[in-house]
C-alpha positions in Angstrom: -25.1 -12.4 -13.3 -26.5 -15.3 -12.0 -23.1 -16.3 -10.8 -23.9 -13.7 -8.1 -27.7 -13.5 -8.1 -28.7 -16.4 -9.2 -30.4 -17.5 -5.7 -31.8 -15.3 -2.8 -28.7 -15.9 -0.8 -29.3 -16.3 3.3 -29.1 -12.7 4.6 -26.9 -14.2 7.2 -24.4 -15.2 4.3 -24.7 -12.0 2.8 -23.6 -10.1 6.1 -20.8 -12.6 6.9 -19.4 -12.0 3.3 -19.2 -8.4 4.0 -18.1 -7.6 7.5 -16.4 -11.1 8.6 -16.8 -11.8 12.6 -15.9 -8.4 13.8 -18.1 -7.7 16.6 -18.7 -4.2 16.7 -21.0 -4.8 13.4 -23.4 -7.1 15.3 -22.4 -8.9 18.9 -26.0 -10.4 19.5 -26.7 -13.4 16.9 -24.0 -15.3 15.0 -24.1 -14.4 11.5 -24.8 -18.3 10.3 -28.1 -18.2 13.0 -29.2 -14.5 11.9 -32.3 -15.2 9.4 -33.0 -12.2 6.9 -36.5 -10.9 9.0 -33.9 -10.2 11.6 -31.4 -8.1 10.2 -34.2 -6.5 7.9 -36.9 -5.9 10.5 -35.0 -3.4 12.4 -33.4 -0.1 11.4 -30.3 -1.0 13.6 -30.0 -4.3 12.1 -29.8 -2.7 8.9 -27.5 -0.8 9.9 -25.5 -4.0 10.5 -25.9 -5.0 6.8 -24.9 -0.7 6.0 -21.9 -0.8 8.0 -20.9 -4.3 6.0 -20.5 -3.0 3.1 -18.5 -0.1 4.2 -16.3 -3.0 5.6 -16.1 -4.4 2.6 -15.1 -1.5 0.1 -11.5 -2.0 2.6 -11.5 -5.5 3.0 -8.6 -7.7 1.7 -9.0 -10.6 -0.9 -5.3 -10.8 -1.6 -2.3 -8.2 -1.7 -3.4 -6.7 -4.4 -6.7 -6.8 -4.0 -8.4 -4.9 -0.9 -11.6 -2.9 -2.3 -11.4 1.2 -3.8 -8.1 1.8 -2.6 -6.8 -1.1 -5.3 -8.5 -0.2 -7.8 -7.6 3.5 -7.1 -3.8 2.2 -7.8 -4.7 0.2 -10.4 -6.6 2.9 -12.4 -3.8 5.5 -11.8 -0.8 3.0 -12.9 -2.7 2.3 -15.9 -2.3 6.2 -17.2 1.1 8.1 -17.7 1.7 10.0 -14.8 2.4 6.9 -11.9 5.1 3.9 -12.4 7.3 1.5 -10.3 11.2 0.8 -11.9 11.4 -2.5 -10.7 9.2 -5.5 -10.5 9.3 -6.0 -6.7 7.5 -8.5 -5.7 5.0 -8.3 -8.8 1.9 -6.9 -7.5 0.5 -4.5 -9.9 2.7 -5.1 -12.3 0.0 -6.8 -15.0 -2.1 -3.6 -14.5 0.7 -1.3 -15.5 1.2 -3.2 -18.2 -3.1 -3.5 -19.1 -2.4 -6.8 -19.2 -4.7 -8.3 -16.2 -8.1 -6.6 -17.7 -7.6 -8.6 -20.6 -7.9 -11.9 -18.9 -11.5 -13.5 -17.9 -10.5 -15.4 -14.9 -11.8 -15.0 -11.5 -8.8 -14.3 -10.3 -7.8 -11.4 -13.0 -8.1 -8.0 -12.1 -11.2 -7.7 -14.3 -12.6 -11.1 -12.7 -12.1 -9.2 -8.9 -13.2 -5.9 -10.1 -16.9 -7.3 -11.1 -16.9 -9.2 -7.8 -16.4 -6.0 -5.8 -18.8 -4.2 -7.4 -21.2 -6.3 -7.8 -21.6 -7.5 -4.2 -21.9 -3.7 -3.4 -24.4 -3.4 -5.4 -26.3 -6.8 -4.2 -26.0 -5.7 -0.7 -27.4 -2.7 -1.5 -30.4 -3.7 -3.1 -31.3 -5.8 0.0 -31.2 -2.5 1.8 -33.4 -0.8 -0.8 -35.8 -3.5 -0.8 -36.6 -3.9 2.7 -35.9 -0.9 4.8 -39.4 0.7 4.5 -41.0 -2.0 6.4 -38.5 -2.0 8.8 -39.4 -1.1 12.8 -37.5 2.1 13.5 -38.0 6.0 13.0 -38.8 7.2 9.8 -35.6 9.3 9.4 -33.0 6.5 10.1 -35.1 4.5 7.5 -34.4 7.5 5.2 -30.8 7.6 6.2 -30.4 3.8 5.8 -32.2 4.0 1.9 -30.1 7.0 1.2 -26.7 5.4 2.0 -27.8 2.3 0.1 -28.7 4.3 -3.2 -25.7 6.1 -3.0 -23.4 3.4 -2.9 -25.4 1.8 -6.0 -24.9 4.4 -7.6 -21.0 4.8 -6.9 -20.8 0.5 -7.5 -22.4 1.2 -11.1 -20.4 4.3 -12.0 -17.1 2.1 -11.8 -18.6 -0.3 -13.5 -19.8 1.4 -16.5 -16.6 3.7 -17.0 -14.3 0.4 -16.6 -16.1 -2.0 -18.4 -17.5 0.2 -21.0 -15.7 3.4 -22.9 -16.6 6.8 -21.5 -20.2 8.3 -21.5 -20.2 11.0 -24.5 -20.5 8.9 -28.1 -20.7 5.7 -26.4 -24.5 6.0 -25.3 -25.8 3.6 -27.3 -23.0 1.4 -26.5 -23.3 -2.2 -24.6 -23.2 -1.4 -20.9 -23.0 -3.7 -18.0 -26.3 -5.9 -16.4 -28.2 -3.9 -14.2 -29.9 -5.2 -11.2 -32.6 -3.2 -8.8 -33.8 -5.7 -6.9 -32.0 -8.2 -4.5 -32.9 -11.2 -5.6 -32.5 -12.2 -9.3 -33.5 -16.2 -10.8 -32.6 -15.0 -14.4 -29.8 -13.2 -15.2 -30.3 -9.5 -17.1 -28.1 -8.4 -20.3 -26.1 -5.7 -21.0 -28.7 -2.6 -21.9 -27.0 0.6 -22.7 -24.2 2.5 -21.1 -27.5 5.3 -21.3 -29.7 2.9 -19.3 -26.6 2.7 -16.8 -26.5 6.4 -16.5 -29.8 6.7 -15.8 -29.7 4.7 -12.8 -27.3 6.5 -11.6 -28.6 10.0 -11.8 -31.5 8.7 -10.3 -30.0 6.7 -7.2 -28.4 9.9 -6.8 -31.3 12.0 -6.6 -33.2 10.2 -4.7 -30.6 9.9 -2.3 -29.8 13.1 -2.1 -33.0 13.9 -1.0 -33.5 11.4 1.6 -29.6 12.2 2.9 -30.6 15.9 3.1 -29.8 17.3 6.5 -29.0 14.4 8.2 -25.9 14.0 9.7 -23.4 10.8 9.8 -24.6 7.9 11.8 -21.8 5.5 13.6 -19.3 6.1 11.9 -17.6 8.9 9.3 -17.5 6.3 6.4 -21.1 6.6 5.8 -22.8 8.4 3.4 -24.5 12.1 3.9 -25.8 14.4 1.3 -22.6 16.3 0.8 -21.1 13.1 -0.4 -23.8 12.4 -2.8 -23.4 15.6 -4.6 -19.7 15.1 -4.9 -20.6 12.0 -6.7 -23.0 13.2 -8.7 -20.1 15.7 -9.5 -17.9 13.4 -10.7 -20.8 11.5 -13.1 -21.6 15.1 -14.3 -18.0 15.7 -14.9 -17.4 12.3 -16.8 -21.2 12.7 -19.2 -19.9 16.2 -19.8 -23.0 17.5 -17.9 -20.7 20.5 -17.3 -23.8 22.9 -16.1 -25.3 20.2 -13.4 -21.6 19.1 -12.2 -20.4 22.9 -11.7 -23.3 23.0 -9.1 -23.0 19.7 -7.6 -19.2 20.6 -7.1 -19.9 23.8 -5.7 -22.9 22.0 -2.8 -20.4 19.9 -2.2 -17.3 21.5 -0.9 -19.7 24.6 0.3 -17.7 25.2 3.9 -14.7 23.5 3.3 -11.8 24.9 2.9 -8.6 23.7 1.1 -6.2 22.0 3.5 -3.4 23.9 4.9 -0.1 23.0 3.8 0.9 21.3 7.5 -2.1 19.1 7.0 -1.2 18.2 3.3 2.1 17.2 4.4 0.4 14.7 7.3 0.4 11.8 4.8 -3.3 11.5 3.8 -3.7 9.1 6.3 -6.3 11.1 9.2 -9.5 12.4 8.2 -9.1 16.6 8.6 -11.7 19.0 7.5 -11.4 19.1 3.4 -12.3 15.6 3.6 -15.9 15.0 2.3 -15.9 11.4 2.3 -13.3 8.4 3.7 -13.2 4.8 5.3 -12.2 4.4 8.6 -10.5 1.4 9.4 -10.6 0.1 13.0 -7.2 0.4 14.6 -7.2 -3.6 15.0 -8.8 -4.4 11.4 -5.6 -2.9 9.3 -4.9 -5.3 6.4 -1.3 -4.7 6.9 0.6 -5.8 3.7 -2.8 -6.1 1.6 -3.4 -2.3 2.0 -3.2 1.1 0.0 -0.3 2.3 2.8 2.0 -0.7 2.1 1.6 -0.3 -1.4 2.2 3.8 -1.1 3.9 4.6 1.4 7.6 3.9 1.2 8.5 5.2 4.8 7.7 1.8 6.4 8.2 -1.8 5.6 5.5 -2.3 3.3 5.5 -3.6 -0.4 6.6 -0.5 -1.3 9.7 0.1 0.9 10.2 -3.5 0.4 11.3 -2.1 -3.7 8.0 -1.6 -5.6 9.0 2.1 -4.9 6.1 4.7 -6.5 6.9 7.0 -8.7 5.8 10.5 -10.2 6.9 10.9 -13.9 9.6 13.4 -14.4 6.9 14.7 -17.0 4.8 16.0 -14.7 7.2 16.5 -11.5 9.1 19.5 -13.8 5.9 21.1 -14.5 5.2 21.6 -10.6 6.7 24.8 -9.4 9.1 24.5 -6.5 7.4 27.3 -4.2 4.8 24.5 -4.4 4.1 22.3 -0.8 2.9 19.2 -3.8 6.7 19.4 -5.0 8.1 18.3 -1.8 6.1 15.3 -1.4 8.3 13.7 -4.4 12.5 13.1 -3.8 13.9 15.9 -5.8 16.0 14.2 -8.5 19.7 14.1 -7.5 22.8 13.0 -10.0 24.2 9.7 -9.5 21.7 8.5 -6.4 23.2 5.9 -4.2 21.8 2.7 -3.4 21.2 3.7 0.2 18.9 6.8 -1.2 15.7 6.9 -2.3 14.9 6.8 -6.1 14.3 9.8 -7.8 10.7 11.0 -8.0 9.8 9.0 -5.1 6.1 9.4 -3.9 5.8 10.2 -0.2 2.1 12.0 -0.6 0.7 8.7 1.2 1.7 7.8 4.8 0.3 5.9 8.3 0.1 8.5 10.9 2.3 5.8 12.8 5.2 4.4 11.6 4.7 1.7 14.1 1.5 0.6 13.4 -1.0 0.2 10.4 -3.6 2.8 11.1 -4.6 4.5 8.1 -7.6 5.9 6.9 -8.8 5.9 3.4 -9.4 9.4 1.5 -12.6 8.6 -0.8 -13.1 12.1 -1.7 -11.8 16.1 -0.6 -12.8 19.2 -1.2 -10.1 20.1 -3.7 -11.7 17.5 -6.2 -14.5 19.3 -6.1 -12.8 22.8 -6.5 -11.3 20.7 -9.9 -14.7 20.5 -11.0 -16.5 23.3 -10.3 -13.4 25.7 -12.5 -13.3 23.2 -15.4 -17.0 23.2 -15.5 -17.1 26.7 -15.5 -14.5 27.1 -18.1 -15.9 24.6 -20.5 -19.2 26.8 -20.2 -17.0 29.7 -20.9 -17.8 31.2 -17.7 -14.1 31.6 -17.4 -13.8 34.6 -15.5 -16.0 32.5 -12.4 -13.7 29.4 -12.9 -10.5 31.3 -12.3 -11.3 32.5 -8.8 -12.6 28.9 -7.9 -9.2 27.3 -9.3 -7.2 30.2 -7.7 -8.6 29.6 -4.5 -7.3 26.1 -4.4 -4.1 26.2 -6.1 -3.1 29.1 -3.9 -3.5 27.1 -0.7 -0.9 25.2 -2.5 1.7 27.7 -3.3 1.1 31.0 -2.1 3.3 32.4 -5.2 0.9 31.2 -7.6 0.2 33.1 -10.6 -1.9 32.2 -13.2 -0.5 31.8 -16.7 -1.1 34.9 -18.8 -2.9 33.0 -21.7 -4.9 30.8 -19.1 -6.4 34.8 -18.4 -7.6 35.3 -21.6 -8.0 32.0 -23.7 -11.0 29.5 -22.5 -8.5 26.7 -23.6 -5.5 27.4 -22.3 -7.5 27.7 -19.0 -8.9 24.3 -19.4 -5.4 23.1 -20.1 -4.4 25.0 -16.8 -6.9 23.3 -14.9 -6.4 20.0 -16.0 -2.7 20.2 -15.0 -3.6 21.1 -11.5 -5.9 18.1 -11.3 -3.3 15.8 -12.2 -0.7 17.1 -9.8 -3.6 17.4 -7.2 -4.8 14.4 -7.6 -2.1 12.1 -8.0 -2.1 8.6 -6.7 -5.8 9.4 -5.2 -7.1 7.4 -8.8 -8.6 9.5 -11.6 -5.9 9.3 -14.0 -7.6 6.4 -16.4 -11.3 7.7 -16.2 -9.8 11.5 -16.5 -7.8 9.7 -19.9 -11.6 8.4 -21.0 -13.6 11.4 -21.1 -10.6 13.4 -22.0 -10.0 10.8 -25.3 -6.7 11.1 -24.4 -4.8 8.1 -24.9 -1.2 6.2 -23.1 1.6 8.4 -24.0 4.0 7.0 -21.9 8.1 8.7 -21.8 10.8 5.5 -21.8 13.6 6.1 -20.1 16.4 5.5 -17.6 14.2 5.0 -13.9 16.6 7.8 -12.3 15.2 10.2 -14.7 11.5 9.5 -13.4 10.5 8.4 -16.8 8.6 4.9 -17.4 11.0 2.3 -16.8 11.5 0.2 -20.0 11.8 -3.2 -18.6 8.4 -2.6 -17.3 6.6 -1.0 -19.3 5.1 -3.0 -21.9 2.6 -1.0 -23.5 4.0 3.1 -24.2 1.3 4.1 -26.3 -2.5 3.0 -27.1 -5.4 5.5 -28.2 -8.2 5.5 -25.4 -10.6 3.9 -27.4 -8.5 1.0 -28.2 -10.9 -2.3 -27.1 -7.5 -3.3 -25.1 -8.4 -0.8 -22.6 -11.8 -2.5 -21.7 -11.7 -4.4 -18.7 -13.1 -8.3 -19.8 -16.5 -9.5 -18.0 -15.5 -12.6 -16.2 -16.2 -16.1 -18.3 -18.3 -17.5 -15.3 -20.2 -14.4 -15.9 -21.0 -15.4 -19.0 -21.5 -19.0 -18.7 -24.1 -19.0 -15.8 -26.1 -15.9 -17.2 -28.6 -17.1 -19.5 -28.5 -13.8 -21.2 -24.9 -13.0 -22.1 -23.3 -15.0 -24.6 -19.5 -15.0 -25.9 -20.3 -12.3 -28.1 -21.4 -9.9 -25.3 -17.6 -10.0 -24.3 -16.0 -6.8 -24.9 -13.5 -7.2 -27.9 
């Protein structure tokens, strides 16, 4: 790790790397004059450093590379239920085809993905480490710790899923270096996917408590407690935690409703009230090509419009019912589609509010995730007959005509099943398809087929099927990694 920690970088450097020159983060000091005691011995100048790395989880590198939202196409196109029929202009491609984890470059999607992550995580630890000698009230000092923790935790929790196989029989397993403090001469090796975990649950406890009752500061992308127990949902969910994550689920949607159908159909691209957590990007700050809306939505002149078109599998499209609002935001398949038309099973869940512009917010998390995980919880703790009202209540908002399927009533794993089919047609494109494949040991099953029938698109897809477990779906840790940590060797790569 010393790659990234091997020095106690310049606070001033670490700011600049997060949030750029964009005023509104700090308009007093220039970043190259502001010396650490400065940004540290303030609560708002921490919040400087907060808001940075908030920038950052949006921020471009390259076209394929601008923080979550990336890596939220990257895992989904990875897993059988997203594909593009044509190459376009390339971008995303190698991850389709699990090709770019495989490569230890800098540059590779593995190389990028450790980067990202990793400077999360070092910016938060300079939060962690300082904020309680900082001048300020006592409950922004809180607020400020909490946010920080939090997004340790979340940093972490990609990295051990992605880098590592899923939680459950992999305990013992190598996990990734973990840092705690912000400044690091020697590097650290790769503990235990366990020791991971651990650091997690307890960043997120932690934070939870210090987040509790306090309300958003600045701006909607930070942190509060609601969002920490939708995290701690989802690390539940993937350690099979089942009893804490039906809880956690439950505290975290508690008051929010699933969206109306008018508001699903908005594009995803304005925070509305089932929204738990999302980046807002400054009208001026939109990455324009380099984003998640040029990439999904195919309305406007983006990469997608432009031909790397995204598409549901017909798999999956046939299974949603057409009294459904989710149906409509795929093109129904007609014969023989002109060249003028759009392709069949094309993706129009994602969209700008304007067509003219690149405004877009991000979606980091909603309430109907959380009513995902609360029913399969339930179920998989046989508590069936609480799960069903729970999944009900959110598949209803969705089609009105929903009835559950008679064995779903009666068998605990046909209800499972039930749920799980909801999650993928609820979640699509939002991400969760190659985690959900992890802790699911469900491996690439992917259809072949002519692109007009919605089916993977054999010039492009490579791989069709590979067990889960196979070492092929690890991502690589970056070869400068290993050659400037002291403690990693070659044989700490994964396989």
């Amino acid at each position: 790790m010393r790659n990234i920690f091997k020095k106690a970088l310049p606070l001033a450097l670490s700011v600049l790397m997060l949030t750029g020159c964009e005023k509104e983060y700090l308009d007093t000091t220039p970043y190259s004059d502001a010396p650490e005691e400065l940004v540290f011995g303030t609560t708002d100048g921490a919040t400087v450093a907060l808001n940075g790395i908030f920038r950052f989880m949006w921020a471009s590198e390259d076209h394929d590379k601008f923080g979550q939202k990336a890596m939220d196409i990257t895992m989904d196109y990875m897993g059988n239920d997203m594909f593009t029929p044509v190459r376009g202009y390339g971008w995303f491609v190698a991850d389709y085809n699990l090709s770019s984890i495989t490569t230890t470059t800098d540059a590779s999607r593995s190389g990028y993905t450790w980067r990202h992550y990793y400077r999360i995580i070092f910016n938060a630890n300079k939060i962690i480490a300082n904020i309680d000698d900082a001048t300020g009230p006592q409950a922004d000092k809180e607020y400020l710790k909490g946010n920080a923790l939090a997004l340790r935790a979340y940093a972490y929790y990609y990295l051990i899923n992605l880098y590592q196989h899923t939680y459950k029989g992999h305990e013992n397993a190598p996990g990734v270096p973990l840092y705690t403090e912000p400044v690091h001469a020697v590097g650290k090796g790769r503990g235990t996917v366990k020791e991971v975990y651990d650091q997690i649950i307890a960043d997120l406890k932690q934070a939870e408590t210090l987040l509790e009752g306090k309300a958003k500061k600045v701006t909607p992308s930070h942190i509060d407690s609601k969002v920490v127990k939708g995290l701690y949902a989802r690390v539940a969910l993937q350690m099979e935690d089942y009893a804490t994550a039906a809880v956690k689920a439950n505290e975290a949607r508690a008051g929010r409703a699933p969206m109306s159908a008018t508001l699903y159909n908005n594009g995803f691209g304005i925070a509305n009230a089932e929204w738990i957590w999302g980046l807002q990007i400054p009208n001026d700050q939109a990455t324009i090509y380099a984003s998640f809306f040029s990439h999904m939505d195919n309305t406007v002149g983006g990469y997608a419009g432009l031909g790397s078109t995204k598409l549901i599998t017909k798999e999956l499209y046939d299974q949603i019912p057409a009294t459904d609002i989710r149906k409509g935001l795929f093109k129904n398949p007609i014969p023989n589609p002109k060249p003028t038309d759009w392709q069949n099973y094309t993706a129009f869940k994602f969209r700008k509010p304007d067509a003219k512009t690149w405004t877009g917010d991000y979606v980091m998390m909603r309430a109907s995730e959380m009513y995902l995980i609360e029913a399969e919880a339930l179920a998989r703790l046989n508590r069936g007959a609480e799960a069903i009202p729970v999944l009900e209540a959110l598949v209803k908002a969705r089609n009105s005509a929903y009835v559950l399927p008679v064995a779903a009533a009666t068998d605990n794993q046909a209800l499972i099943n039930e749920i799980l089919l909801q999650r993928r047609i609820e979640l699509w494109g939002e991400g969760f398809s190659l985690l959900d494949m992890k802790r699911l040991n469900k491996g690439l099953n992917r259809i072949a087929g002519d692109p007009v029938n919605g089916e993977h698109a054999a010039g492009l897809a490579v791989v069709l099927q590979r067990s889960i477990t196979d070492p092929q779906y690890l991502f690589r840790i970056p070869q400068t990694e290993i050659d400037a940590n002291d403690e990693l060797t070659e044989s700490d790569q994964n396989p």
